[in-house]
C-alpha positions as CSV (number, residue, x, y, z in Angstrom):
1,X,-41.8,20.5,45.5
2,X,-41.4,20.9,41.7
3,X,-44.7,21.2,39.8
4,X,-44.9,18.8,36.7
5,X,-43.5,21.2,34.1
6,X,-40.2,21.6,36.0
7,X,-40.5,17.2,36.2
8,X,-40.7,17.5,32.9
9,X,-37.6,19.5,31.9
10,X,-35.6,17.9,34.6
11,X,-32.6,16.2,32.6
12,X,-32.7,12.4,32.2
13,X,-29.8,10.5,31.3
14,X,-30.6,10.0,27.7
15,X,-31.5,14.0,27.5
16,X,-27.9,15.0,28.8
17,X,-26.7,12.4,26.1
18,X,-28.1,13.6,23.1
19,X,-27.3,17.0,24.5
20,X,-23.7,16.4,24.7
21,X,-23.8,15.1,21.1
22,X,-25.1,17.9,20.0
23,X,-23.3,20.0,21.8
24,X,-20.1,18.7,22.6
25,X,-18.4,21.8,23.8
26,X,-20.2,22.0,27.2
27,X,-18.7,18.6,28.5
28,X,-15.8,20.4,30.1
29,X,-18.6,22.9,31.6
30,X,-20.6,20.2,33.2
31,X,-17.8,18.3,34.4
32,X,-16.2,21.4,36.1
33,X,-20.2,22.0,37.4
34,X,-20.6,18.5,39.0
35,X,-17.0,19.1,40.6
36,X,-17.8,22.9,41.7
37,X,-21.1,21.3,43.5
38,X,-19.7,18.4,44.7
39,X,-16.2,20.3,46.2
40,X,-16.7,21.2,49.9
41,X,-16.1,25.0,49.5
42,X,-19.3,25.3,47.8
43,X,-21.8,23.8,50.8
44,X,-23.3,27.6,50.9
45,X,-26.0,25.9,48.3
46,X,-26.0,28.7,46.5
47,X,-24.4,26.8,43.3
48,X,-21.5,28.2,40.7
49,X,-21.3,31.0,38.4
50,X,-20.0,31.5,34.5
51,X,-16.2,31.9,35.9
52,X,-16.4,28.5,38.1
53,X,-17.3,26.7,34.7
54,X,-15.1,28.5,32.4
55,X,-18.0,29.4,30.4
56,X,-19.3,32.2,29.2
57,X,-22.4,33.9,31.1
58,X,-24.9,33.9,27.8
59,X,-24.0,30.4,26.7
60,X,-25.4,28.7,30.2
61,X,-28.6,30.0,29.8
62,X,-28.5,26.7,27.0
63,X,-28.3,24.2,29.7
64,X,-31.3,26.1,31.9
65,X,-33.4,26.1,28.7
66,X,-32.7,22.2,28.0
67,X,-33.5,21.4,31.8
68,X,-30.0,20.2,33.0
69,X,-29.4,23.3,35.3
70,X,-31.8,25.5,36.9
71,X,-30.8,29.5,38.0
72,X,-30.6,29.0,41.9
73,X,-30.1,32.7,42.6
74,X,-30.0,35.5,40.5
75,X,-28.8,39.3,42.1
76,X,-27.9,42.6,40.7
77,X,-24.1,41.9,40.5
78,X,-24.6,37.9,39.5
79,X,-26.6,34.4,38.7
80,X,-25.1,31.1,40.3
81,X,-26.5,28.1,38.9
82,X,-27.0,24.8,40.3
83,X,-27.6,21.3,38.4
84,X,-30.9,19.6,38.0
85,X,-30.1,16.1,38.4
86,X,-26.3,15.8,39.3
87,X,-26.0,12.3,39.6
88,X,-27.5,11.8,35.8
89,X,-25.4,14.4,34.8
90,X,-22.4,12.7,36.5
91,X,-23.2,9.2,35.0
92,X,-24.1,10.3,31.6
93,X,-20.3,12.4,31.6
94,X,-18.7,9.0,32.3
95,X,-20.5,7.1,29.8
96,X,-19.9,9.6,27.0
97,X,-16.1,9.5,27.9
């Protein structure tokens, strides 16, 4: 259960919208994010890292910080990410395109 803060941040369609418009350059990363998560290779859960989104490591820590993907595991050797809300982010890619 997510406590109201984490609601809060969770990315609504009109947030991933102004994001992208801000920030066009991470389009390609969350398409190739709702594609890594929605593939069936990646049903371990465990989400995709920087090299899955051809993106580098410090520049995803944006899209944690603006609530559209949340760290899902973080180790020693590396972090694998996972979308908040794929189906907003999915919906708000085709309406941008």
């Amino acid at each position: 259960m997510e406590s109201k803060v984490e609601e809060e941040r969770a990315a609504s369609p009109d947030k991933v919208r102004l994001f992208l418009g801000r920030y066009p350059e991470y389009e390609k990363t969350l398409r190739l994010a709702v594609a890594h998560e929605e593939s069936t290779g990646s049903s371990d859960g465990q989400g995709w890292q920087w090299h899955d989104v051809d993106t580098h490591p410090t520049k995803l820590i944006r899209l944690v910080t603006e609530g559209i993907a949340k760290i899902s595991l973080r180790s020693r050797q590396a972090t694998y990410y996972l979308l908040r809300e794929r189906a907003t982010v999915k919906k708000s890619l085709k309406e941008v395109s």
